[in-house]
TIDRENTI-633273 format. One record per residue (C-alpha): x, y, z; residue number from 1. Coordinates in steps of 0.1 Angstrom, whole numbers, plus 2048, in hexadecimal, padded with zeros to 3 digits. Layout:
# TIDRENTI-633273
X:X	Y:Y	Z:Z	nr:NUM
...
***
This chain:
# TIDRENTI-633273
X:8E7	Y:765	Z:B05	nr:1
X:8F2	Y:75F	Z:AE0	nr:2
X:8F8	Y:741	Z:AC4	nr:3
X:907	Y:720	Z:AD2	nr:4
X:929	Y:720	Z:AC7	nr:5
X:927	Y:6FA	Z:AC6	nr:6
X:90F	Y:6DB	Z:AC8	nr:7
X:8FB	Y:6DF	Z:AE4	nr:8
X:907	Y:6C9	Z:B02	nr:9
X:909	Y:6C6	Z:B29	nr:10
X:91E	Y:6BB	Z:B46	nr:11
X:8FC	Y:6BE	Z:B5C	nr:12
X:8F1	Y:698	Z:B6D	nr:13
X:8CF	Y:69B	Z:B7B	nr:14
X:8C0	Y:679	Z:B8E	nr:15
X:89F	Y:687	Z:BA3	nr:16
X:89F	Y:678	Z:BC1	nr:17
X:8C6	Y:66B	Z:BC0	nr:18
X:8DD	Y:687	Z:BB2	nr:19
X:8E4	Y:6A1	Z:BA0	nr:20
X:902	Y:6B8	Z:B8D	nr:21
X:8F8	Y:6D9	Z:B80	nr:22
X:912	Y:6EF	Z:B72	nr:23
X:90F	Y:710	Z:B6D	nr:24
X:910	Y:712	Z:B4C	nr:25
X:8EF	Y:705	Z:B48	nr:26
X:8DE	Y:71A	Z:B64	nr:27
X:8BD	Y:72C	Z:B5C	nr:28
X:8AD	Y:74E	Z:B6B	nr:29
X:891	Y:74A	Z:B80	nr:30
X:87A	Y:767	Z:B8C	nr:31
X:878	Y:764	Z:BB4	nr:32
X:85F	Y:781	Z:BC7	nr:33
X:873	Y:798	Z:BDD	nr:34
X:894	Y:796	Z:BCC	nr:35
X:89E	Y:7AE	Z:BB0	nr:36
X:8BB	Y:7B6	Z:B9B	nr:37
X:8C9	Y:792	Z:B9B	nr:38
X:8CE	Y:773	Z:B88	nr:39
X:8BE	Y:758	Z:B9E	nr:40
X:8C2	Y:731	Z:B95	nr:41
X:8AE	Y:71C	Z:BAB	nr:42
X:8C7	Y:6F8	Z:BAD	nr:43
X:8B7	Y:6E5	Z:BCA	nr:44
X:893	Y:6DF	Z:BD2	nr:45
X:876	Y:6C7	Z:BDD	nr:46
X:873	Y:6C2	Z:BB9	nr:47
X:895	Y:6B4	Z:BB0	nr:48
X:894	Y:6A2	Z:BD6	nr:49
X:8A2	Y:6B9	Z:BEC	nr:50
X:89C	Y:6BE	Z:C0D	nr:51
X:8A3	Y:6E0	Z:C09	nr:52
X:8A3	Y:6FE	Z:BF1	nr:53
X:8C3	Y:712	Z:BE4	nr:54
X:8C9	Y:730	Z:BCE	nr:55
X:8EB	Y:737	Z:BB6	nr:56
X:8E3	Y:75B	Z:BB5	nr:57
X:8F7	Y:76F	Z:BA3	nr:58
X:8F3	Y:797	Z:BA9	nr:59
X:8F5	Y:7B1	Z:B91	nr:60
X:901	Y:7D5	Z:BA0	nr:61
X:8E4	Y:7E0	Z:BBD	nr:62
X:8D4	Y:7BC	Z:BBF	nr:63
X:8BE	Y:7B8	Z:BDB	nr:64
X:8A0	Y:7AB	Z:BEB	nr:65
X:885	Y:7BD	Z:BEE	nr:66
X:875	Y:7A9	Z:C0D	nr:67
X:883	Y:790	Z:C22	nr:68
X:889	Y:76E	Z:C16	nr:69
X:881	Y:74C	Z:C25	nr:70
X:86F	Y:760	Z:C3F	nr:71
X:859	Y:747	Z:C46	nr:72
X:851	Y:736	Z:C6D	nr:73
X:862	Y:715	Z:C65	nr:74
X:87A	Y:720	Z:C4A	nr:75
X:8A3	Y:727	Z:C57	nr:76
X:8BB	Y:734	Z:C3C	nr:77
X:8DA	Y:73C	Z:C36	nr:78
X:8EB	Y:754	Z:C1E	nr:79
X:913	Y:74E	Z:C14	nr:80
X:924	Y:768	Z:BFE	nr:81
X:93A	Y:757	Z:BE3	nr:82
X:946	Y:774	Z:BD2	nr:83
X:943	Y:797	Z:BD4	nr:84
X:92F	Y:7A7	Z:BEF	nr:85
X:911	Y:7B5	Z:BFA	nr:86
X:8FA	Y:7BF	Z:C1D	nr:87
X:8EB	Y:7A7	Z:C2C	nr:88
X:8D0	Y:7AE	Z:C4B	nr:89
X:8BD	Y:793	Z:C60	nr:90
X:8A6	Y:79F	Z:C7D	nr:91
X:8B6	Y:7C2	Z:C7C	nr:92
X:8D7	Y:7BD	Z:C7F	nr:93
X:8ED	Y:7C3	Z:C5D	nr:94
X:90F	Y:7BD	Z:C50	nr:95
X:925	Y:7BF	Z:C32	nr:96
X:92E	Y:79A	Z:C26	nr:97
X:94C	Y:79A	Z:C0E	nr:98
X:957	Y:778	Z:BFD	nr:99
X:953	Y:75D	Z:C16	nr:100
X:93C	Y:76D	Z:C2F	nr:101
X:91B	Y:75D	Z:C3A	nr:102
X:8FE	Y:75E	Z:C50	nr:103
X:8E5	Y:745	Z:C5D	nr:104
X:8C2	Y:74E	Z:C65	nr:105
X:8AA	Y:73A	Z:C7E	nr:106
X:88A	Y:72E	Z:C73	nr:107
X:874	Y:754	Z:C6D	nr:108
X:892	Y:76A	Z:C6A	nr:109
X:892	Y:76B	Z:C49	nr:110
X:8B1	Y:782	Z:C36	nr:111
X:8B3	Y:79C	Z:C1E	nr:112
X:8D1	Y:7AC	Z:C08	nr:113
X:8D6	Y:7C3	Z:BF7	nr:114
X:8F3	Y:7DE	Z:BE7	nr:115
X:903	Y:7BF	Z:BD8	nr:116
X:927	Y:7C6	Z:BC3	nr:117
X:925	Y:7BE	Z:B99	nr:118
X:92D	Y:798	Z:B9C	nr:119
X:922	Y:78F	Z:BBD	nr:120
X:91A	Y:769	Z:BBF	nr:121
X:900	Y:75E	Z:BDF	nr:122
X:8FB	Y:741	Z:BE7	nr:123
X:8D2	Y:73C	Z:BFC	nr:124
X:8CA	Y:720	Z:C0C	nr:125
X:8AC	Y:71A	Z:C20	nr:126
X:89A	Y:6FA	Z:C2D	nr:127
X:879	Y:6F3	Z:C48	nr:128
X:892	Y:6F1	Z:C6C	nr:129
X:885	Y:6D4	Z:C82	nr:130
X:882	Y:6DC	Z:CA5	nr:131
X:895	Y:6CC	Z:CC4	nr:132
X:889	Y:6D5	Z:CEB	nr:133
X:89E	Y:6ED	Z:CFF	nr:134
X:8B6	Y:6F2	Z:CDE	nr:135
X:8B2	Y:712	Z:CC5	nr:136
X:8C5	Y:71F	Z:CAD	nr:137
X:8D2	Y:73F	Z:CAD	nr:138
X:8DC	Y:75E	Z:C92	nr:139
X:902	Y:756	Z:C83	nr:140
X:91A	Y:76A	Z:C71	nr:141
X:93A	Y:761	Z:C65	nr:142
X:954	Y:761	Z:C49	nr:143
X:963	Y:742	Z:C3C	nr:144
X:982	Y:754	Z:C39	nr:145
X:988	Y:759	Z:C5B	nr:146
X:985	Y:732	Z:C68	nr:147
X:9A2	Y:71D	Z:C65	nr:148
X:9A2	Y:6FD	Z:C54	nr:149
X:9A2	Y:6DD	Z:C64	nr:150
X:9B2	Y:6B9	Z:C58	nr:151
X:998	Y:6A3	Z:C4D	nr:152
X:997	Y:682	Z:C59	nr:153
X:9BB	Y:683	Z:C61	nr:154
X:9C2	Y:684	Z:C3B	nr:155
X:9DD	Y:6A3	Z:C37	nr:156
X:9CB	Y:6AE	Z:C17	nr:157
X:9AF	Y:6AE	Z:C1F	nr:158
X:99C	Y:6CB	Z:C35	nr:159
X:97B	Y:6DC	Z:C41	nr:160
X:96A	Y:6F6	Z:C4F	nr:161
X:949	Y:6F9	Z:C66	nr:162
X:935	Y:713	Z:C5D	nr:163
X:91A	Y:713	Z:C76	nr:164
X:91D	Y:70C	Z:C9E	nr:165
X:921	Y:6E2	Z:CA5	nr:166
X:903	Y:6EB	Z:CBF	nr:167
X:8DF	Y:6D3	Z:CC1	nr:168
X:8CB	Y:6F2	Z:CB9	nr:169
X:8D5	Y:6F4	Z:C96	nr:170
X:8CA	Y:6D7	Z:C7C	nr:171
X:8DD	Y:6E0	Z:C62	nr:172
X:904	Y:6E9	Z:C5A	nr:173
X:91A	Y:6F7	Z:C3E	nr:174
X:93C	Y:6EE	Z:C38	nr:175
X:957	Y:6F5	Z:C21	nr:176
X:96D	Y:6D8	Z:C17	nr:177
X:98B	Y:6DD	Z:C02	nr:178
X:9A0	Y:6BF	Z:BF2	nr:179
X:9C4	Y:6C6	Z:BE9	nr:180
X:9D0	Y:6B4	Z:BC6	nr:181
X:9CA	Y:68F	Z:BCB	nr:182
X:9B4	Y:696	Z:BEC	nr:183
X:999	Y:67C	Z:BED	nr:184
X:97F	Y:673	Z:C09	nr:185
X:98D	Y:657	Z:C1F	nr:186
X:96F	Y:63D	Z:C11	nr:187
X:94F	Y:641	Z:BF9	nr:188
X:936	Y:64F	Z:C18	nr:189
X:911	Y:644	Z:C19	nr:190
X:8FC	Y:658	Z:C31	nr:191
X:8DB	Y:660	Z:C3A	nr:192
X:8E6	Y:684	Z:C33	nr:193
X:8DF	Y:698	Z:C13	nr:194
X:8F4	Y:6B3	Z:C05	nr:195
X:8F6	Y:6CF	Z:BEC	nr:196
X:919	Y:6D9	Z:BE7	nr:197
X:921	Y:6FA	Z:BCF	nr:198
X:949	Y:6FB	Z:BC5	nr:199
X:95D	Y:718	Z:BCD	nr:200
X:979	Y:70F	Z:BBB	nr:201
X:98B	Y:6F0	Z:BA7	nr:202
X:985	Y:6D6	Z:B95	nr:203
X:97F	Y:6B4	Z:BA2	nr:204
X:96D	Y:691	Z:B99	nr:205
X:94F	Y:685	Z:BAD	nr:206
X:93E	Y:65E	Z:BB5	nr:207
X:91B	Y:666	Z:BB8	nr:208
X:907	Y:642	Z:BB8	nr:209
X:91D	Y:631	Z:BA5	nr:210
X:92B	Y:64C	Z:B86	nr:211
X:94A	Y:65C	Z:B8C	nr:212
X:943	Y:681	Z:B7D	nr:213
X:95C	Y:6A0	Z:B74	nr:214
X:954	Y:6BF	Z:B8D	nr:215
X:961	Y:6E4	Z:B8D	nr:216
X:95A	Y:703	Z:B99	nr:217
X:93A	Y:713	Z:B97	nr:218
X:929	Y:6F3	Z:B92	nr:219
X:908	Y:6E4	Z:BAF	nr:220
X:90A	Y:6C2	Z:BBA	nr:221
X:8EE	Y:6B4	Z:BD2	nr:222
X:8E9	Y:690	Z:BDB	nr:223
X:8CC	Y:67F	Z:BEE	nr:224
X:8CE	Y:669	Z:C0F	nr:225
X:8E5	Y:647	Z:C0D	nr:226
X:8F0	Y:64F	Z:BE6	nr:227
X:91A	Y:648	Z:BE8	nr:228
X:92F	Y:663	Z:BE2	nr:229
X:94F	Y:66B	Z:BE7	nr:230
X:969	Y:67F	Z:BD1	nr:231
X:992	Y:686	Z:BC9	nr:232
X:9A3	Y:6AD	Z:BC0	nr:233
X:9B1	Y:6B0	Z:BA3	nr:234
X:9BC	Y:6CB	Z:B89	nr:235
X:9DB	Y:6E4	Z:B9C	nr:236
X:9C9	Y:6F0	Z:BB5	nr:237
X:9B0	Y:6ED	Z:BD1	nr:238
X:98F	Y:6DB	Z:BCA	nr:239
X:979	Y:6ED	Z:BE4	nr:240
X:952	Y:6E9	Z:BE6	nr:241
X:939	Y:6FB	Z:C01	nr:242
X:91C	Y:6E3	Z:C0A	nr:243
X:8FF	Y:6DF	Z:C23	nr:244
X:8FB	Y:6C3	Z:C3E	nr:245
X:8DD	Y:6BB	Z:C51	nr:246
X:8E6	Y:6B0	Z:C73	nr:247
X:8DF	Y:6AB	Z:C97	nr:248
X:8BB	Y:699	Z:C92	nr:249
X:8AF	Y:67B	Z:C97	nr:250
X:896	Y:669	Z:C77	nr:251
X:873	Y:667	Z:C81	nr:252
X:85B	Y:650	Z:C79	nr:253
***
């Protein structure tokens, strides 16, 4: 931390309850129990509106946990390595996650990590997972890497990746969707679903309720139930973003 080199000002549009657009340069450290030697930024909670809670955590060399997170009965999680790399365990079982690997955790798993690479960038998500008869979830590992990409909505420059299985037991997804230059979503979409999207890489503009907003990589966008949205690539390359879904459930009453 040093001097401003200029006026202070911000890119960041928060609405509680509608939207928000953090970027990171104006990210602050937050002390979180059971994880050490990393820079944690809490972007999504109750607080803001959020059905859900996720971490930008940035890892300095040997950042770890030092007991499970979102180990809790009702809480699932999921961890997604955006750069670097690091160890990852859930109920035993460990792996080595490089840039683009993940793992979801049902409700009690909890994760840990730990051995993370100078620079490593996690991603931690976690949210209460509402129960469906006869359907569970199940432990998932994967690397985006290694799924193809898939034309979205039959537009050629547009595409996406599922995460997570397309199966009743799990409530939630992740996807990545990437726009080539002058990609757009097909119409503005209003939906019951919220999201929280972090971008990998790009630059892009964004509708969120009715402002049209400059996006690029690094920054946290998360919009509530039934605000518009939609968004176009732009820049040279790729405008890519990560984001959560929650899915497969009805809306009680």
């Amino acid at each position: 931390m040093s001097y401003p080199n200029d006026l202070l000002s911000t890119r960041a549009v928060v609405k509680p309850g509608l939207y928000a657009v953090i970027p990171a340069a104006g990210l602050v450290n937050n002390v979180v129990p059971g994880i050490e030697g990393c820079k944690i930024s809490i972007v999504a909670s109750p607080k803001l509106g959020a059905g859900f809670v996720q971490y930008v955590v940035r890892a300095g060399q040997g950042g770890k946990t030092t007991a499970a997170w979102a180990k809790e009965d009702r809480i699932e999680a999921f961890l997604y390595c955006a750069e670097g790399g690091c160890r990852v365990s859930v109920q035993g079982e460990t792996r080595t996650l490089n840039a683009g690997g993940y793992v979801y955790a049902p409700p009690g798993c909890g994760l840990e990590f730990a051995e993370c690479l100078e620079g490593t960038v996690l991603l931690l998500y976690k949210q209460a997972h509402i129960p469906l008869k006869n359907f569970a979830p199940r432990i998932h590992w994967g690397n985006s890497n290694d799924i193809p990409y898939r034309i979205y909505d039959d537009m050629e420059n547009v595409f996406i990746k599922d995460l997570l299985p397309l199966e009743l037991g799990f409530d939630m997804n992740m996807h990545i969707l990437s726009f080539a230059p002058g990609g757009c979503h097909p119409f503005v979409e209003t939906h019951v679903q919220e999201h929280g999207a972090y971008v990998l890489e790009g630059e892009g503009v964004y509708l969120l309720d009715e402002r049209w907003m400059t996006i690029k990589k690094d920054d946290f966008i998360w919009f509530g139930p039934y605000v518009p949205q939609a968004a176009y690539g732009v820049g040279r390359g790729p405008f890519t973003y990560i984001y959560s879904k929650d899915c497969n459930r009805d809306v009680p009453l």
